[in-house]
NUSE-498591 format. One record per atom (N, C-alpha, C): residue in one letter; x negated, y negated, z negated. Coordinates in steps of 0.001 Angstrom, whole numbers, plus 500000, padded with zeros to 6 digits. Each point is the difference from the previous one (the first is absolute). Example, Ala and Ser with C-alpha at 12.3 -4.5 7.8 and 13.67 -1.06 7.14 Angstrom:
REM residues 2
A486810505690492200
A500890498810500000
A499100498800500000
S500350498950500720
S499180498810499940
S500770498910499270
END
This chain:
REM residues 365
X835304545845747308
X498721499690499359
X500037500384498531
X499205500086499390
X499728500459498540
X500280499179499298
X500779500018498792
X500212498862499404
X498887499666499003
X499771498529499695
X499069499548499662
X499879500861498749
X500803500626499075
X499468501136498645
X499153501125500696
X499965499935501446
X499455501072500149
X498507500087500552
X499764498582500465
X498976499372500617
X498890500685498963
X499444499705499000
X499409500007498951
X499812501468500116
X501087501129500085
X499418501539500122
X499123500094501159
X501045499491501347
X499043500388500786
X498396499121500135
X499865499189499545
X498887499702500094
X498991500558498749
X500516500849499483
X499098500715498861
X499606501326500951
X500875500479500820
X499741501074500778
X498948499486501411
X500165499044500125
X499103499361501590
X498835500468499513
X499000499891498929
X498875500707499919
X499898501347499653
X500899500983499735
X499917501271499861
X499250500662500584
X499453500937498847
X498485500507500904
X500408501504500767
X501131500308500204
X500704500463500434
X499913499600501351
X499207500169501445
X500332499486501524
X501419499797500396
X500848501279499738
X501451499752500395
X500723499292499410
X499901499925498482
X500722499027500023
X499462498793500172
X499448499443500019
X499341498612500177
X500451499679501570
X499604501097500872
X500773499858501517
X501781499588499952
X500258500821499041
X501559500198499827
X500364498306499767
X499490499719498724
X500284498388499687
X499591499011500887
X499324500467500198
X499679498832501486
X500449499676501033
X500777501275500115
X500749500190501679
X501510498973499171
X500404500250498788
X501192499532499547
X499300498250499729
X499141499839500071
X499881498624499661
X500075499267501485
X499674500620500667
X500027499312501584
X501139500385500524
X500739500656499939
X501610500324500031
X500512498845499349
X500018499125498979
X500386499427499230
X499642498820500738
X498864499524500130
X499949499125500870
X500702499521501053
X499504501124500609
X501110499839501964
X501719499825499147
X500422500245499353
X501507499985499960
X499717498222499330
X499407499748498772
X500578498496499131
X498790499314500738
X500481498763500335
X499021498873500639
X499709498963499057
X500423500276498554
X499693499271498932
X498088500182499584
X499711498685499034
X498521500180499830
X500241500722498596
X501030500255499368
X499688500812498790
X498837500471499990
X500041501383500789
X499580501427499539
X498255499566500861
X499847499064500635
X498291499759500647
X499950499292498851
X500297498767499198
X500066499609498765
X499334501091499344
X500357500652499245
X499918501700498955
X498728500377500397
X499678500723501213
X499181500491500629
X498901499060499878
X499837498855500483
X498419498888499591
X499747500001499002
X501407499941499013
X499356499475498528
X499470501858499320
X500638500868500460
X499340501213499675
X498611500146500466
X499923499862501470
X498592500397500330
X499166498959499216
X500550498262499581
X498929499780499692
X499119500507498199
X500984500615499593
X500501500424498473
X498988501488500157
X500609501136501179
X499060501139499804
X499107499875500867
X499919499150501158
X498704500439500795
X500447501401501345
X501638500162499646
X500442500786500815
X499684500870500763
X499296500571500754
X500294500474502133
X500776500193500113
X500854500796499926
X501591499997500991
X500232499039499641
X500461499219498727
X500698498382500159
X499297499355501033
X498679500044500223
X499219499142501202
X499979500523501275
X500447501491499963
X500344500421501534
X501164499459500384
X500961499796499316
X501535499521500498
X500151498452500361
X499394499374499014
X499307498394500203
X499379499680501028
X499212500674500609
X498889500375501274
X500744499846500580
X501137500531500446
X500737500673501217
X501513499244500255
X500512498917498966
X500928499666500402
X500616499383501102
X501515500478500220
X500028498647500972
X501062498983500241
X499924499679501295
X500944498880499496
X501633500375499552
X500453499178499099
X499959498907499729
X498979499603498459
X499832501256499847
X499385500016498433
X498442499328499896
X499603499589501174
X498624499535500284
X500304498592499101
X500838499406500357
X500676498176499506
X499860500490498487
X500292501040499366
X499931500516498749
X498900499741499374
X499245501412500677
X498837500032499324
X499014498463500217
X499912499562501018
X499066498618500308
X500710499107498995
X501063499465499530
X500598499421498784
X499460500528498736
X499588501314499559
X500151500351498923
X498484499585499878
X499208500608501132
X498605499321500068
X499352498660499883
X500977499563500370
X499649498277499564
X500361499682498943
X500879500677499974
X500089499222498180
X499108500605499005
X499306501159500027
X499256500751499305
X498518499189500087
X499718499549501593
X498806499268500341
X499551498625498999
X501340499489499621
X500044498610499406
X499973500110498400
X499637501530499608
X499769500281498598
X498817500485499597
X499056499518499531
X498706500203499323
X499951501313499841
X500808500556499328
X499712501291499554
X500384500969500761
X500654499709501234
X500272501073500874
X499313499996501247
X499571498802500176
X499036499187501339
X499096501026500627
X499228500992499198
X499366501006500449
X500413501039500379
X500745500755499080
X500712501185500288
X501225499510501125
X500154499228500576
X500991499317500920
X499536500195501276
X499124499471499959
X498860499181501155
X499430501784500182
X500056500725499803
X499222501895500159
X501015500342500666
X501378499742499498
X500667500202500838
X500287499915501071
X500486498992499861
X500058499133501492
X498616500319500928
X499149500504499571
X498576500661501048
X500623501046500216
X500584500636499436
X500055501778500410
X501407499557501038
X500753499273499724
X501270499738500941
X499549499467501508
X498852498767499992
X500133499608501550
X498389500942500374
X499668500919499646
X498990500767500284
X500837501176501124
X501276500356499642
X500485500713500551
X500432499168501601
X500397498839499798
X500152499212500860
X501766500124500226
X500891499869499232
X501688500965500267
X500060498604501358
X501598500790500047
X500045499598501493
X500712498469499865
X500054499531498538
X500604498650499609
X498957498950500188
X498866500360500105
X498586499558500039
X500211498411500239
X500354499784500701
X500536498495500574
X500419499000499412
X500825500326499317
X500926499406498795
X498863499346498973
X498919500438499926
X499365499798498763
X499344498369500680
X499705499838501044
X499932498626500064
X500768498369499643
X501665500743499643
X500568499018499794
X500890500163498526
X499557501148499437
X499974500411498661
X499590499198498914
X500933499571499104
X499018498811498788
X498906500742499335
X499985501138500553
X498764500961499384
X498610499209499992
X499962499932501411
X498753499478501016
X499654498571499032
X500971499138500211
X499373498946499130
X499378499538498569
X500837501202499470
X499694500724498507
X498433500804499722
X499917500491501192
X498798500759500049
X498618498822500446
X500335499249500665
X498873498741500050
X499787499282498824
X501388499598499560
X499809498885499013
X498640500972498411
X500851501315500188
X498690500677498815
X498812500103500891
X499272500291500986
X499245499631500434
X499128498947500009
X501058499144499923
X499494498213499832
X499751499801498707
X500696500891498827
X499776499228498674
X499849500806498740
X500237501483500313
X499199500739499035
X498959499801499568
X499469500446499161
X498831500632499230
X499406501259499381
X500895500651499903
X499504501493500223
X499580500341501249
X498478500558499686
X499535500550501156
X500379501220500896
X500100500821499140
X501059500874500410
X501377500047500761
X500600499608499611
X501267499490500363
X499668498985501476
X498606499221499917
X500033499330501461
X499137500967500940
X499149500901499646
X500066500859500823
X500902500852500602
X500691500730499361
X501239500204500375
X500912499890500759
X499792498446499842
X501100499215500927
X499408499758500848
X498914499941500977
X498916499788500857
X500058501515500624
X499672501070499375
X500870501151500928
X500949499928500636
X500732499770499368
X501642500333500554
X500062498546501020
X499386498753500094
X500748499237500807
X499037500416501252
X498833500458499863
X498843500211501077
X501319501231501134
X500319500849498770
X501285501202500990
X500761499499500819
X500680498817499095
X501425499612500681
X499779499427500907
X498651499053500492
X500039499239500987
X500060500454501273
X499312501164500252
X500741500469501426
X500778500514500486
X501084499959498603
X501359500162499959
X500784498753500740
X499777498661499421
X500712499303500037
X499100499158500564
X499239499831501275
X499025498925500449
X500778498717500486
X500923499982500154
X501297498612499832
X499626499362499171
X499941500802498495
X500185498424498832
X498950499351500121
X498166500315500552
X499431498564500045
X500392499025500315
X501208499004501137
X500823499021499951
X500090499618499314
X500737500738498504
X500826499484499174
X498598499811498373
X499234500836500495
X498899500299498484
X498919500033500312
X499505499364501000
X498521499859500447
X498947499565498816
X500537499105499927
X499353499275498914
X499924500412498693
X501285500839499677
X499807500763498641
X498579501104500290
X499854500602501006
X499523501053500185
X498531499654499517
X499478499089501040
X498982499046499533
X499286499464499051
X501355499426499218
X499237499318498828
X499940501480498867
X500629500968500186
X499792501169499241
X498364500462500117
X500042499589501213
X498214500734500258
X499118499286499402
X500195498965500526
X499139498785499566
X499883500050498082
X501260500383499562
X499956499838498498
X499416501230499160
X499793501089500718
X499199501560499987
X498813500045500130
X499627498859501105
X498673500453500520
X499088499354498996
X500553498904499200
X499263499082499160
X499588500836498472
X500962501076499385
X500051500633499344
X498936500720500070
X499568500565501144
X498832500795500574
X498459499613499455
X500382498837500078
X498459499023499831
X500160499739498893
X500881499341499065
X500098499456498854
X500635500944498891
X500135501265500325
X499730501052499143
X500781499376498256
X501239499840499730
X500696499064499294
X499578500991498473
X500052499442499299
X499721500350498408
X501081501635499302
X499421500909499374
X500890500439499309
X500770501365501201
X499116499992500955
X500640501063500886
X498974500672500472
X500257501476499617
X498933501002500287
X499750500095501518
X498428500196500306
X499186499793501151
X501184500960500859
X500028501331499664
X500874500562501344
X501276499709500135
X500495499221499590
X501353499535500754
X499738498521500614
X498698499261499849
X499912499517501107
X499594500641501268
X499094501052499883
X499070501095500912
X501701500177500675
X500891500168499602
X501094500415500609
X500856499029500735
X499657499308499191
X501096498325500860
X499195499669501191
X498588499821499698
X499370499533500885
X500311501408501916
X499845501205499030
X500332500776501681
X501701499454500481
X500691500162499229
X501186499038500505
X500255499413500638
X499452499091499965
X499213498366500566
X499472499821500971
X499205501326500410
X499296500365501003
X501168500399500817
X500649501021499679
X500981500729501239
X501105499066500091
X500406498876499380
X501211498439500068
X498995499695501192
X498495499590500241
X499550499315500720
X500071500479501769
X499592501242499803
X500401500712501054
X501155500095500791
X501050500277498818
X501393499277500760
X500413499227500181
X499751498470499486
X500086499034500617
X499608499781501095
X498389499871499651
X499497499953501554
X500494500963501492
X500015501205499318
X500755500856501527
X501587498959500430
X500687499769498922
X501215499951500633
X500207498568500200
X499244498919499393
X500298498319500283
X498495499529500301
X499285500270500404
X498609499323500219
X500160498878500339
X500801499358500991
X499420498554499963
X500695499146499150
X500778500299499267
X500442499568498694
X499140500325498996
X499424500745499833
X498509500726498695
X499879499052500584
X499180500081500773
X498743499547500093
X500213498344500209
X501031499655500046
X500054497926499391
X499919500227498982
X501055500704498843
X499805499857499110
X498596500109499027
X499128501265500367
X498648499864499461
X499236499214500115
X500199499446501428
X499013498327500452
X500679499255499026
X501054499667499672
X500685498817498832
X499739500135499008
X499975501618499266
X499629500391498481
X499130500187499888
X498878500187500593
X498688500026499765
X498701499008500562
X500963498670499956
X499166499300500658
X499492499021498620
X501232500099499083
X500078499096498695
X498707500397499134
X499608499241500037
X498675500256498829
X499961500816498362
X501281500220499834
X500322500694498955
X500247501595500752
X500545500176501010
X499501501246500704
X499320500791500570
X498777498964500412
X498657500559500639
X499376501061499509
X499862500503498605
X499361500802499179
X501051501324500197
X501431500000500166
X500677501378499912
X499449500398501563
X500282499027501124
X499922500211501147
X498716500936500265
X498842498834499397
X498606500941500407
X499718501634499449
X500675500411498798
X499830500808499232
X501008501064499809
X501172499806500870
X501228500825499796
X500782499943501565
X500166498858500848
X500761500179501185
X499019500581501123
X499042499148500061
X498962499910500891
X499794501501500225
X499379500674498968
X499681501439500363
X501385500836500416
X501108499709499974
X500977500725500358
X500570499698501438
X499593498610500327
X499709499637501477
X499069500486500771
X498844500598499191
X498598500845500828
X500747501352500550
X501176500380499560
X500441501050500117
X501211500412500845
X500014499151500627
X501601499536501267
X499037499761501498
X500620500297501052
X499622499849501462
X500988498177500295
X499553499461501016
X500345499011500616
X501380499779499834
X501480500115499800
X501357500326500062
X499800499498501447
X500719500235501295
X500872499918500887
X500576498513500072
X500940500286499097
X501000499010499668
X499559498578500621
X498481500044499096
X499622498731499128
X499486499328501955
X499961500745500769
X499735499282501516
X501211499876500461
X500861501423500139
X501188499596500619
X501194499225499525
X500301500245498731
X500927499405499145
X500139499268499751
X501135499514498823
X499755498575499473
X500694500376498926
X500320498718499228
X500254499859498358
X501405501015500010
X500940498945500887
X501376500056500394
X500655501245500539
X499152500570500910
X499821501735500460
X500036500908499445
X499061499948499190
X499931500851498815
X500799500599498977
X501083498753500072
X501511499840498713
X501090499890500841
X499813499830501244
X501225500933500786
X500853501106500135
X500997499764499427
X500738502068499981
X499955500550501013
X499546499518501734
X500577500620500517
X498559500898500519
X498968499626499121
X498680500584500133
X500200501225499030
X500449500044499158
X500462501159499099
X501164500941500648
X500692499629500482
X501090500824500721
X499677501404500705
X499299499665500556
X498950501769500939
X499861500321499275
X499182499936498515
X498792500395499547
X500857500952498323
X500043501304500234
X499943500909498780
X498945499412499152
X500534500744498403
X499361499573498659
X498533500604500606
X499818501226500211
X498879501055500235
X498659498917501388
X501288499236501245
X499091499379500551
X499344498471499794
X500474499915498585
X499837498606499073
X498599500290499287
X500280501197499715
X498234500873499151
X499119500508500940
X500053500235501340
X499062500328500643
X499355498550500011
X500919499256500885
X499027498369500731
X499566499868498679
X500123499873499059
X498969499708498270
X498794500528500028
X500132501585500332
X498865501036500158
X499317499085500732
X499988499695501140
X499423499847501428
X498784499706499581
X500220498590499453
X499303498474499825
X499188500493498979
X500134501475498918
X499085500152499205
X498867500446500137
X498866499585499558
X498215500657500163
X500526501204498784
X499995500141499151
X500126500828499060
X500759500990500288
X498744501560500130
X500671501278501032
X501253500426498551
X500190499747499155
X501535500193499181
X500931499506500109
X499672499156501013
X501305498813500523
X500462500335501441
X498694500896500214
X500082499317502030
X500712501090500156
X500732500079501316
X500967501000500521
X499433501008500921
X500664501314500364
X499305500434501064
X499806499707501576
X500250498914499849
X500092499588501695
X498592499470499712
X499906499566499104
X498295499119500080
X498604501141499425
X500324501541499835
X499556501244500089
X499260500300498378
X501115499517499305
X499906500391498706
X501093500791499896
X499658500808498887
X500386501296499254
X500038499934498388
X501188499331499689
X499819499532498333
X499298501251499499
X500748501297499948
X499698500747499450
X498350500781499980
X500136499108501088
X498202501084500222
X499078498947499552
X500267498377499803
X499544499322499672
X499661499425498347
X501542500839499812
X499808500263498287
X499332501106499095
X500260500665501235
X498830501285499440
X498450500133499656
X499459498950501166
X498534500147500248
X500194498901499153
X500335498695499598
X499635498828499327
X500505499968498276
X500668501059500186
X500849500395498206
X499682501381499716
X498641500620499659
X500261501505499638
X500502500194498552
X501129500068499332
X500378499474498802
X500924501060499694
X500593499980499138
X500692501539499346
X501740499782500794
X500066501061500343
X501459499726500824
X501207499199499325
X500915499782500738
X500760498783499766
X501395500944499047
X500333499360499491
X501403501023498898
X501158499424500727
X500448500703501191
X500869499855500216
X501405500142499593
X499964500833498727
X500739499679498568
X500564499558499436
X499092498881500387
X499717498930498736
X501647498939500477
X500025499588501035
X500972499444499986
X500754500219501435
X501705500160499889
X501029499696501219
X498886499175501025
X499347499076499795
X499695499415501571
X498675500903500595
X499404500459499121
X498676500433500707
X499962501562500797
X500051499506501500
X500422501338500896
X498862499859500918
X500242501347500468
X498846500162501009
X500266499244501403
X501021499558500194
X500200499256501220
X500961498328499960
X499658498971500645
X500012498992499697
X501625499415500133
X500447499373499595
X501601499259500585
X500106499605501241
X499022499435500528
X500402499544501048
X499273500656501347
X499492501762499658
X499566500333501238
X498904499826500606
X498955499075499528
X499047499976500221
X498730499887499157
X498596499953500848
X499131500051499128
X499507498666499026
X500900499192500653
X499750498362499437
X500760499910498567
X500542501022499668
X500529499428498465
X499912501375498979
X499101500997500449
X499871501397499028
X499838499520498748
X501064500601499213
X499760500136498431
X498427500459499472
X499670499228499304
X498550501124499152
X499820499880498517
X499163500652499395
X499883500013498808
X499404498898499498
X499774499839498662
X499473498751499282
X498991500045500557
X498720500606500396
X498888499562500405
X500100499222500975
X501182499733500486
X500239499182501034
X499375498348499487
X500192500377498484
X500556498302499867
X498607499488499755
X499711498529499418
X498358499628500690
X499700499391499190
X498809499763499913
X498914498999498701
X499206499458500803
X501050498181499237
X498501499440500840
X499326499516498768
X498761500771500626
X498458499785498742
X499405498711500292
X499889499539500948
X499711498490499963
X500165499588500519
X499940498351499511
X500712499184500691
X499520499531501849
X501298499781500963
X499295499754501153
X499876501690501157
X500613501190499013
X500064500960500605
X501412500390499725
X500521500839501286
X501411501202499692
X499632500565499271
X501199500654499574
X499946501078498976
X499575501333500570
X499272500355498889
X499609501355499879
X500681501222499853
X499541501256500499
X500694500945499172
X500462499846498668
X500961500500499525
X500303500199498337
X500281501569500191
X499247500696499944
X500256501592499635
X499930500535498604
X499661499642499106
X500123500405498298
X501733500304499898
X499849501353499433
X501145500494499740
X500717499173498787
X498973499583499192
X500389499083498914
X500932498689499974
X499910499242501485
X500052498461500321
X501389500612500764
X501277499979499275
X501012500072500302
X500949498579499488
X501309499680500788
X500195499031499786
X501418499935498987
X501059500546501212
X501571500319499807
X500473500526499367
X500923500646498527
X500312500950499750
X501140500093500886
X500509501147499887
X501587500676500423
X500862499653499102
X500847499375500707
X500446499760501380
X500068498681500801
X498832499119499441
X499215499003500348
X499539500309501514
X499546500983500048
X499009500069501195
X500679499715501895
X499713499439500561
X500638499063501049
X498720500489501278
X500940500879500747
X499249500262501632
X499865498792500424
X498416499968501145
X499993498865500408
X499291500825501947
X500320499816500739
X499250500394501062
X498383499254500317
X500146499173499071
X498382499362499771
X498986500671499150
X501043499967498830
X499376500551498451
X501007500809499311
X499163501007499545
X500926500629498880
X499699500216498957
X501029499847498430
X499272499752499009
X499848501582499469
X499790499742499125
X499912501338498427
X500272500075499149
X500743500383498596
X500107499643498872
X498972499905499159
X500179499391499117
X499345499683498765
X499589500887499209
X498828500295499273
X499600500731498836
X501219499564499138
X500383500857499409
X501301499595498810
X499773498721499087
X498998500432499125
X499476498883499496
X499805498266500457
X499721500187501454
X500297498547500339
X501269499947500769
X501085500879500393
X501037499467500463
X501462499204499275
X499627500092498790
X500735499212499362
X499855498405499592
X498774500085500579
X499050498024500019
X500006499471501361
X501257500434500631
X499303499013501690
X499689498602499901
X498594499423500639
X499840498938499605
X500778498930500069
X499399498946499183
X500956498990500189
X499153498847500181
X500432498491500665
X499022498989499594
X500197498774499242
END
């Protein structure tokens, strides 16, 4: 392996605008890997990408494996539990379980996972909780086990989002709620696809309180106009639902279809129910093509194979103009959210960066 005086060259060369060599250093950094099972050198590599904003540092990060997965998910949590890295952390960690590596599993019993709720539960940057509302909406049909163990986190996350929606908190510019709130929307969807008769106690309990009636009528309700009957909710039960051995058959990819199923919304629904995202985004979004460019996640074809989780452009993301309705288109090239390397794939939503000028103010409350 390279000795650590040397670390520092080659990572001055990993961006060389040079193709070969940049191939060259790369192939020696993953060489380096497979031989030391130490977290040094994934250490180096996070704190670089999070320093330049990398790609090859984030292609090699992307792609690790085990044992270096225990690495990087360590280095991530501890980065998660720092204010100032919480964002550029949390982008990460989107572009990592977007790929879905084959450690995928692990992340349920990862102190990551609990790290990643608790900011969920208690941030205040809006940003940063959107963010994190991407990436856990991904992981869950990764890991449909941990509802057992985090049902309730999952929950009261929604419940504490959806209120934000309505009560629109002081000191935070309109489109990064316009953005939390689509969030919020695609958390709801996956809940409901994957625990319905657990949602759905819990919404009878949280929205029965008289201090909740007003988010319910004006923010859940219409996102319930937008779901079919669940299945479940006749055949199932609470207990069923949070069974592993109901997860056991079932691939990440057939965790996002049954989600699709249950959706009215032809951007959700799958092709078994004779939607065509793409033809559906076409006729309902005529909007300036998508920059596939713009960031590592945004590809023409989806992670998991189907039409239930296609990447799309910001016009994806939605405005709700008033209260008591879903969100709207947001197509203004202007109403961007994320800068780079902020920006976090979501198979629900995908964001955009920021006009320069506002990406250095993500809100706060």
């Amino acid at each position: 392996m390279a000795q650590p005086a040397n670390i520092g060259e080659l990572l001055s060369m990993l961006d060389s605008p040079t193709l070969g060599v940049r191939d060259d250093v790369t192939a020696i950094f993953k060489e380096n890997l497979n031989s030391d099972r130490g977290p040094m050198l994934v250490n180096t590599l996070v704190d670089y990408y999070l320093e330049t904003n990398s790609q090859p540092a984030l292609h090699i990060l992307t792609t690790l494996q085990e044992p270096h997965d225990k690495h990087l998910l360590d280095k991530i949590n501890e980065y998660v539990g720092k204010a100032a890295t919480r964002l550029s952390i949390l982008s990460l960690l989107g572009h990592v379980v977007r790929l879905q590596p084959s450690w995928k599993h692990k992340l349920s019993q990862a102190p990551l996972l609990p790290s990643l709720l608790k900011c969920l539960k208690m941030d205040t940057d809006v940003v940063v909780l959107t963010t994190g509302v991407l990436v856990l909406i991904t992981m869950l049909p990764m890991i449909p086990q941990s509802g057992k163990q985090h049902l309730l986190d999952f929950f009261d996350i929604f419940g504490r989002l959806s209120s934000w929606c309505l009560k629109k908190p002081g000191h935070v510019t309109e489109i990064y709620l316009v953005h939390l709130h689509a969030s919020v929307y695609a958390l709801f969807h996956r809940l409901y696809g994957m625990y319905p008769c657990n949602f759905v106690s819990f919404l009878r309990s949280h929205y029965s309180m008289k201090e909740n009636l007003e988010t319910f009528e004006e923010v859940v309700k219409p996102m319930m106009e937008h779901v079919r009957i669940h299945p479940e909710l006749v055949t199932g039960s609470k207990d069923h639902e949070l069974d592993p051995r109901r997860w056991k058959k079932l691939e990440t990819h057939d965790v996002v279809i049954e989600c699709a199923k249950i959706s009215l919304d032809p951007t959700e629904a799958s092709y078994e129910d004779g939607y065509s995202v793409s033809h559906q985004l076409s006729t309902r979004f005529p909007h300036r093509p998508a920059d596939v460019t713009a960031s590592p996640y945004v590809d023409t074809q989806n992670s998991y194979g189907s039409a239930t989780s296609t990447p799309c452009s910001s016009s994806r993301l939605t405005l709700l103009s008033t209260p008591g309705q879903l969100p709207q288109t947001l197509s203004s090239p202007s109403t961007r959210l994320l800068p780079e390397p902020t920006q976090v794939w979501c198979q629900a939503v995908c964001l955009s960066p920021l006009p320069s000028s506002e990406a250095d103010h993500p809100g706060q409350i």
